[in-house]
Every structure is written in structure tokens, then in C-alpha cells.
ROTORVO-267765 format. One line per 2 residues: number of its first residue (from 1); for each residue x, y, z of N, C-alpha, C. Coordinates in steps of 0.2 Angstrom, whole numbers. Example, Ala and Ser with C-alpha at 12.3 -4.5 7.8 and 13.67 -1.06 7.14 Angstrom:
1) 66 -28 39 62 -22 39 66 -16 39 | 64 -11 35 68 -5 36 64 0 39;
END
This chain:
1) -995 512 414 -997 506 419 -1003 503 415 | -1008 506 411 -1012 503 408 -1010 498 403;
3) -1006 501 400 -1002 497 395 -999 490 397 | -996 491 403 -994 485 406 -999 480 408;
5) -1004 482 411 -1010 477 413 -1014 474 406 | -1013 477 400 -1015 474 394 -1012 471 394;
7) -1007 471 391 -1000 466 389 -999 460 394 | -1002 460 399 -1002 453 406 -1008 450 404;
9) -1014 454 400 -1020 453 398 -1021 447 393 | -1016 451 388 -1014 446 383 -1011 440 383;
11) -1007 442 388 -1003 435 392 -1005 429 390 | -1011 431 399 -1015 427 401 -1020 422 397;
13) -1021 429 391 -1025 424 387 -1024 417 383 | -1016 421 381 -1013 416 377 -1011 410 381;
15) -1012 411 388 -1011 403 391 -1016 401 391 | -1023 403 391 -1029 401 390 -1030 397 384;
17) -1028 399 380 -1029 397 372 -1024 390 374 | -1017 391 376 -1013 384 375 -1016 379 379;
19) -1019 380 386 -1024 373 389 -1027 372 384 | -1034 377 384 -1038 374 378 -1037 369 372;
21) -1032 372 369 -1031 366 363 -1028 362 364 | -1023 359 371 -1020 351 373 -1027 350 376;
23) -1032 353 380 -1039 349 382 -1044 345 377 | -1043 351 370 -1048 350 365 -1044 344 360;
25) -1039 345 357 -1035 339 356 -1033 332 358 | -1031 331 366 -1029 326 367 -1036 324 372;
27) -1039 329 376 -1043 327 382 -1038 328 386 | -1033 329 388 -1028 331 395 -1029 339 397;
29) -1031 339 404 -1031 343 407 -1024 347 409 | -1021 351 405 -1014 353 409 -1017 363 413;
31) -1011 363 417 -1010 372 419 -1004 373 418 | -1002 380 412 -997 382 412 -994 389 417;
33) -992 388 419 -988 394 426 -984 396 422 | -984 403 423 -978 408 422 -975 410 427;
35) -969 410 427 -964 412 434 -965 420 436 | -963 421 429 -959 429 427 -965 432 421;
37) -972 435 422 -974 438 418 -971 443 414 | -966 449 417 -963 452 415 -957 450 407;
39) -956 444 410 -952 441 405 -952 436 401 | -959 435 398 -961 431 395 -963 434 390;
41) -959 429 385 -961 434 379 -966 430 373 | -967 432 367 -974 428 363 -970 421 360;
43) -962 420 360 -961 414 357 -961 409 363 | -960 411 370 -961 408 373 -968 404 374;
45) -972 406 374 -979 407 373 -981 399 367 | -977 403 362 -975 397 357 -972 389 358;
47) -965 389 362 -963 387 362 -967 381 368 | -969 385 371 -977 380 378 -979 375 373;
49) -982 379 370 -986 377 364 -984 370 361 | -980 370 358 -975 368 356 -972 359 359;
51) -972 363 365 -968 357 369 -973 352 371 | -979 356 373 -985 351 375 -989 348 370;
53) -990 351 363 -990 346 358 -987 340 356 | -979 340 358 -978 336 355 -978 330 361;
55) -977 333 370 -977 331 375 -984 325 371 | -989 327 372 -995 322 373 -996 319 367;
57) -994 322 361 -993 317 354 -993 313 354 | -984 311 356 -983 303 358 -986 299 363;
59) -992 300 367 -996 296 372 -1000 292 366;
END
């Protein structure tokens, strides 16, 4: 159980990190929702990352 509450820990964080850098970057304010913490994995993580990048790039 503890292991599991870290691991959500980590999640968390890294959806923190991916606001951050679209707010630090472009100035846009976004929030990322996870459906399914259980089932989210690090490339998805990436793949946020990813999309919102290029999402606000082209503005």
C-alpha cells in the first residue's frame, strides 16, 4: 500500500512539472486530469507532455 501511494505521489508530481512548463513557456494556464491513475503510465506522462507542446507551439 505504501508503495502504491508513492507511485500516485510520483504521478502527481509529474503532472505538476507538465503545467509548469506550458505556464513557464507559453504563459497558458492548462490542468491535466487523469482518468485512470492506476493506469497511466510514464510514456503517457510524456506523451501529455508532448501534445501540449506542440498544442501551444503553434499559437
Amino acid at each position: 500500500m505504501l508503495y502504491l501511494t508513492w507511485y500516485l505521489e510520483e504521478k502527481k508530481v509529474r503532472v505538476a512539472e507538465i503545467e509548469q512548463r506550458v505556464k513557464d513557456e507559453f504563459g497558458v494556464v492548462i490542468r491535466v486530469e487523469i482518468l485512470d491513475w492506476k493506469k497511466a503510465q510514464a510514456s503517457s506522462f510524456d506523451s501529455i507532455e508532448q501534445k501540449a507542446v506542440e498544442i501551444f507551439s503553434k499559437k
